[in-house]
C-alpha positions in Angstrom: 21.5 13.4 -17.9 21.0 13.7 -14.3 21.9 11.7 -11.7 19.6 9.3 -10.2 19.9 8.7 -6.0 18.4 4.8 -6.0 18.1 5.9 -2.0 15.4 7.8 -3.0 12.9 4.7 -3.9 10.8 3.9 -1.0 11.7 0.7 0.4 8.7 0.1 2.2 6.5 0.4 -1.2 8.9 -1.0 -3.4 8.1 -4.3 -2.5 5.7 -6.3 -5.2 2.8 -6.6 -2.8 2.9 -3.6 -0.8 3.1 -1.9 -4.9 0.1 -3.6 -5.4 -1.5 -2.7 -2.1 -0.5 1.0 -2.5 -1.8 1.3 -6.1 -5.5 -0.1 -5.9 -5.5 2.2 -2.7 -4.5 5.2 -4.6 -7.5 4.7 -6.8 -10.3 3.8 -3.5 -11.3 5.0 -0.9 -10.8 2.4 0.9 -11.5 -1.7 0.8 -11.7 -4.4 2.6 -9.4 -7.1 3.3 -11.4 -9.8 1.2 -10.9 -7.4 -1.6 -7.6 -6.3 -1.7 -6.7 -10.3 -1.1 -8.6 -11.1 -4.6 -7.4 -8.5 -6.8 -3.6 -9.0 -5.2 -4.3 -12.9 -5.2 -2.3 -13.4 -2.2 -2.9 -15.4 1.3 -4.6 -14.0 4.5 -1.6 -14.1 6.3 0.9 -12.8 3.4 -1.8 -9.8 3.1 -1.5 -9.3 6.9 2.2 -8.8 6.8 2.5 -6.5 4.4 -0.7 -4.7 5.5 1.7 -4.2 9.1 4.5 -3.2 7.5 2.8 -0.2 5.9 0.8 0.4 8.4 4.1 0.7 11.0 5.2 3.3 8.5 2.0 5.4 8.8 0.8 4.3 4.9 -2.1 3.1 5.7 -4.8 3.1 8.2 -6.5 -0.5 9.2 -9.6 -0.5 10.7 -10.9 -3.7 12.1 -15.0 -4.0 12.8 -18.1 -6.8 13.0 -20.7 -6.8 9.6 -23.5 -9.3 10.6 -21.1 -10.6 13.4 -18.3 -11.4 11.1 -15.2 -10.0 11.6 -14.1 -7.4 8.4 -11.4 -5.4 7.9 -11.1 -2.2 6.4 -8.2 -0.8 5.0 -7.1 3.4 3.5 -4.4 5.1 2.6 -3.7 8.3 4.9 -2.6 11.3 3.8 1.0 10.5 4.4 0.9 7.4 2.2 -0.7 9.0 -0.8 2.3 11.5 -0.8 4.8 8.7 -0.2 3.3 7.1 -3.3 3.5 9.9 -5.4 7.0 10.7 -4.1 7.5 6.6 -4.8 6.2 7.7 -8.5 8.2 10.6 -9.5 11.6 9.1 -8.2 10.4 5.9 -10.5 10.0 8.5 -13.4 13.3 9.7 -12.5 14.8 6.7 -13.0 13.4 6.0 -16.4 13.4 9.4 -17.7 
């Protein structure tokens, strides 16, 4: 068996939210903050904190606009958080494998 470096998970993913955030983005390409609140049945301001925290580490991009004079917020993964996830993923496999 190999050994296993549990620095090697991504602290900044690993948590439950910012998982959950990170794998609906994966599969999107992009959505909006009402969305990504529903499906990860979280609070606005819950959201908005975990949103910042992966968006300080260059995960994801937000992008804040007006619809119809309402406020909406858009939110994608850049090209530096997809290959964070995947690395996120394979040190996961590693772990279990």
């Amino acid at each position: 068996m190999t050994a296993f470096d549990i620095h090697a998970i991504d602290d900044v993913i690993h948590g439950r939210l910012r998982l959950g955030i990170m794998a609906y983005l994966i599969g999107a390409t992009r959505a909006d903050f009402v969305t990504l609140k529903q499906h990860l049945q979280t609070t606005d301001g819950n959201l908005s904190v975990h949103l910042r925290k992966l968006e300080e580490a260059g995960y994801v991009e937000v992008e804040k606009s007006f619809q119809d004079r309402k406020p909406r917020t858009e939110v994608k993964l850049t090209t530096k958080g997809r290959k964070a996830f995947v690395r996120y993923l394979d040190s996961l496999s590693g772990l279990i494998g």
